[in-house]
C-alpha positions as CSV (number, residue, x, y, z in Angstrom):
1,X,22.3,-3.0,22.8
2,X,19.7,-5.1,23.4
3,X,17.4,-4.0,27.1
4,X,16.7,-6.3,29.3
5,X,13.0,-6.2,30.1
6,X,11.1,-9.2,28.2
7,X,9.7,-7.6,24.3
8,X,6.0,-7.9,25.4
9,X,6.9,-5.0,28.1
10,X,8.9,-3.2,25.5
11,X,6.6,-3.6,22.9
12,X,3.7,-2.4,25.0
13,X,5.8,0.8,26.5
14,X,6.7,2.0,22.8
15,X,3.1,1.3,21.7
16,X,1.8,3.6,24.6
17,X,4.4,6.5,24.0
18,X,3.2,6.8,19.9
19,X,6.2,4.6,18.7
20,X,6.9,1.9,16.3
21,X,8.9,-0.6,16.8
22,X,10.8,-2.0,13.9
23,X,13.2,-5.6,13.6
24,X,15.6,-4.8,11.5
25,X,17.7,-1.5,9.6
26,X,15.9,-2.9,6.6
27,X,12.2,-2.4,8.0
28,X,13.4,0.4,9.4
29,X,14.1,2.3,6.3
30,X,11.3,0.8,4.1
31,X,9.2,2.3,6.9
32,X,10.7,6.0,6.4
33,X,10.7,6.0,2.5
34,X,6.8,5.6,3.2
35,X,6.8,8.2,5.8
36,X,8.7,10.8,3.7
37,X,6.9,10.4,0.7
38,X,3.3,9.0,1.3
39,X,0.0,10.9,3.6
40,X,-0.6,8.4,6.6
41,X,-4.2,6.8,5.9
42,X,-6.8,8.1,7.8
43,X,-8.2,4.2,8.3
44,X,-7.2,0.7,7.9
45,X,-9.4,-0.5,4.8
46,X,-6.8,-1.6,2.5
47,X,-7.5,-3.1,-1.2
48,X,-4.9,-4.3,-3.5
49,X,-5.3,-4.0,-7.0
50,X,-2.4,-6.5,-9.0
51,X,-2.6,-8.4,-12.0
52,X,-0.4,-11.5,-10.5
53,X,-1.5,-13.1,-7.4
54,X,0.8,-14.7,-5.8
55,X,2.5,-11.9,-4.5
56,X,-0.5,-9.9,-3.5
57,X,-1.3,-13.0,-1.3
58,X,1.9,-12.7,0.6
59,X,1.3,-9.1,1.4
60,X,-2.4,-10.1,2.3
61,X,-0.6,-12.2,5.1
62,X,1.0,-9.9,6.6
63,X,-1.2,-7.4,6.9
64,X,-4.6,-9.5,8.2
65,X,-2.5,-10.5,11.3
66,X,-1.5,-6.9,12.3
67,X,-5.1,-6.5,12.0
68,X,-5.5,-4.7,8.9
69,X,-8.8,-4.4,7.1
70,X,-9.3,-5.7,3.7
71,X,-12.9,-5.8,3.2
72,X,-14.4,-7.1,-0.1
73,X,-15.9,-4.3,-2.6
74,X,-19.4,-3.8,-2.4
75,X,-21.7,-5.3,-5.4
76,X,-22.6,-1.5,-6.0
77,X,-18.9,-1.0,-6.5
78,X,-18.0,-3.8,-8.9
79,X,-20.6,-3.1,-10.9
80,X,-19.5,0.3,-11.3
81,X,-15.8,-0.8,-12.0
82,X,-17.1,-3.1,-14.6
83,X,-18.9,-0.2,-16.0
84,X,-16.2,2.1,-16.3
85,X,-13.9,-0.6,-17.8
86,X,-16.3,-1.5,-20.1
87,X,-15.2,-5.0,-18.6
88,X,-17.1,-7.9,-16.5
89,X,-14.1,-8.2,-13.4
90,X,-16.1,-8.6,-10.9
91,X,-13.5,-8.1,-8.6
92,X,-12.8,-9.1,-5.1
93,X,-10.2,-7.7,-2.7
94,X,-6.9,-8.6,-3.6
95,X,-8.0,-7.5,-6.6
96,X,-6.5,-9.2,-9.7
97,X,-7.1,-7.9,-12.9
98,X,-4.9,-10.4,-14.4
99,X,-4.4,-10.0,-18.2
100,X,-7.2,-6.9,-18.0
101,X,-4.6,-5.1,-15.8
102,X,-2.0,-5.0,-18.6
103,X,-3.7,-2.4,-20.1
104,X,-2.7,0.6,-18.0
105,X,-5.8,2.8,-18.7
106,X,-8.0,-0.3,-17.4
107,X,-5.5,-0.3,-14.1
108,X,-5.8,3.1,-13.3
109,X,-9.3,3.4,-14.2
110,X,-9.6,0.4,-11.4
111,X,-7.3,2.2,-9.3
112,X,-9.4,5.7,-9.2
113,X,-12.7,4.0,-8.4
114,X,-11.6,2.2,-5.7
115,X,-9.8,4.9,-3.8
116,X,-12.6,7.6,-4.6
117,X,-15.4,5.1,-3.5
118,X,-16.1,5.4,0.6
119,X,-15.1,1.6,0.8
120,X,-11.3,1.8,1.0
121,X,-8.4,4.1,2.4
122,X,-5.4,2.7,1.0
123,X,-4.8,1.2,-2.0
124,X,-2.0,-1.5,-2.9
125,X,-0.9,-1.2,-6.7
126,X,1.4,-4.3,-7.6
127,X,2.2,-4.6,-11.2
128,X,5.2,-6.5,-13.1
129,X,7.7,-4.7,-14.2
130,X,8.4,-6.5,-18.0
131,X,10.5,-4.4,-20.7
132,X,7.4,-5.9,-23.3
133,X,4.7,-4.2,-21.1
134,X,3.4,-0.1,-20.4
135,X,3.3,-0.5,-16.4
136,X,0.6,1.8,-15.3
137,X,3.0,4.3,-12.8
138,X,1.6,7.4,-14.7
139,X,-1.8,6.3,-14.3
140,X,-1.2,5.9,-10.4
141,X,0.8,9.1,-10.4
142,X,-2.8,11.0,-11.8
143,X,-5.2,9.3,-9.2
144,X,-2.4,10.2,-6.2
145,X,-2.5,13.8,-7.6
146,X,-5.9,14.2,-7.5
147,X,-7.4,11.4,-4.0
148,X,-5.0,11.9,-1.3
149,X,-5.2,8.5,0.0
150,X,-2.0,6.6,0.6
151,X,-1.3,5.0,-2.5
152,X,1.6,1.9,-2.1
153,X,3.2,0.7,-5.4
154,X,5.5,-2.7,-5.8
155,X,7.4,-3.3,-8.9
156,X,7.5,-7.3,-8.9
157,X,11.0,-7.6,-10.2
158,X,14.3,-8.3,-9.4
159,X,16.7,-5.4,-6.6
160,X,18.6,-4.6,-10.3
161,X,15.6,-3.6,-12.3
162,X,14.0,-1.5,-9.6
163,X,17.0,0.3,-9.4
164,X,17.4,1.4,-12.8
165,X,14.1,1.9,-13.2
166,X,12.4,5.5,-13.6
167,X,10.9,5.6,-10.5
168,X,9.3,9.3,-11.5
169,X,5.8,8.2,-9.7
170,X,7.4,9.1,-6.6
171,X,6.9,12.3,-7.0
172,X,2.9,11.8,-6.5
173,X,3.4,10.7,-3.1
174,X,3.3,6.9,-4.1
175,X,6.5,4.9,-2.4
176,X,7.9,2.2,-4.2
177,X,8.8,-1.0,-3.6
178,X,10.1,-4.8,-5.5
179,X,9.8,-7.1,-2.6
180,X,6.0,-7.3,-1.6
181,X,6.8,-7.9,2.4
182,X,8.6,-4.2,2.0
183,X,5.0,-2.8,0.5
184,X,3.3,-4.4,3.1
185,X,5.3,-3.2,6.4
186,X,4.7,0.4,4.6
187,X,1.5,0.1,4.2
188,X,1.0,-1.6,7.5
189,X,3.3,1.7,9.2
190,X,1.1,4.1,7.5
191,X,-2.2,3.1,9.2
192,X,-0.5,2.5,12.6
193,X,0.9,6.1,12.2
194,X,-2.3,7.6,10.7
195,X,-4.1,6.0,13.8
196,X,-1.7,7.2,16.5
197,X,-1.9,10.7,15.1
198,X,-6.0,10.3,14.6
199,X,-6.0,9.1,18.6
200,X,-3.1,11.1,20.2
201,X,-3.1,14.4,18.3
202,X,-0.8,15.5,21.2
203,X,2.1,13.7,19.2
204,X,4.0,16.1,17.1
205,X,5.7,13.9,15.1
206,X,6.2,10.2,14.1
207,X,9.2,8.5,15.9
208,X,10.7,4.8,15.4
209,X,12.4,2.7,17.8
């Protein structure tokens, strides 16, 4: 049951004895897929990479308040994107390739120059899962493999298509989500984790409450 003390107490005592505190059996499990499958980031600077806005927005506002960097990509960094591409993107940070992501060599390409720069430490990958489209998960899969820095995909569909979908990216180390609030209390979980364990080394493992 519920204890009595008011949450600011609670939430203050779990932060100081390397917990997490979760609302719901919902958040908690979204939060332990990431654990069992995902590094935790070694800092907060987060950049997503989608080629539909909208939802990238939504996880945007959840991260920012928990205080979650996302920083815009340097000019030195765009223009090497845009070089590798052999596209003018210019991108910013969410960054939305919009009809250039839906070629999946020009996402992952994207994807791997953003997480080998020295600019971010986890990367967001949102893409639309559409039966007329290639989605990009074996592209992701490759940089995972190879930059072990969290890597948080979303599948913007409906609970029935995730489900049936191949979900073989997994393996990487990149969890998988449809509902972008779920890829964005992962990816928030990961840093906190990654910054507990970076600042109480003492901890031997990660606990949620």
């Amino acid at each position: 049951g519920r204890m009595a003390q008011p949450d600011q107490v609670m939430s203050a005592l779990i932060r100081q004895h390397g917990l997490i505190e979760v609302q719901s059996c919902r958040e908690c499990a979204v939060i332990l897929k990431a654990f069992s499958i995902a590094p935790l980031a070694t800092g907060d600077r987060t950049v997503i990479l989608t080629n539909t806005a909208g939802p990238a927005i939504l996880a945007a506002d959840i991260l920012q308040p928990a205080g979650v960097r996302m920083p815009q990509p340097s000019t030195e960094l765009q223009q090497y994107l845009d070089t590798q591409t052999g596209i003018s993107m210019q991108l910013k940070n969410p960054a939305d390739i919009s009809s250039n992501g839906l070629a999946p060599l020009v996402y992952g390409t994207c994807a791997r120059g953003l997480l080998e720069s020295d600019e971010f430490d986890v990367l967001m990958s949102f893409f639309s899962l559409n039966p007329h489209l290639t989605l990009p998960d074996r592209q992701i899969g490759e940089v995972a493999k190879t930059i072990k820095k969290p890597i948080i995909g979303c599948f913007l569909c409906s609970l029935g298509e995730f489900m049936s979908y191949d979900l073989s990216v997994e393996q990487f180390g990149v969890p998988c989500y449809y509902d972008p609030q779920d890829a964005a209390i992962a990816t928030k979980a990961l840093i906190q984790s990654g910054n507990l364990k970076m600042n109480q080394p003492e901890l031997k493992g990660l606990h949620l409450t």
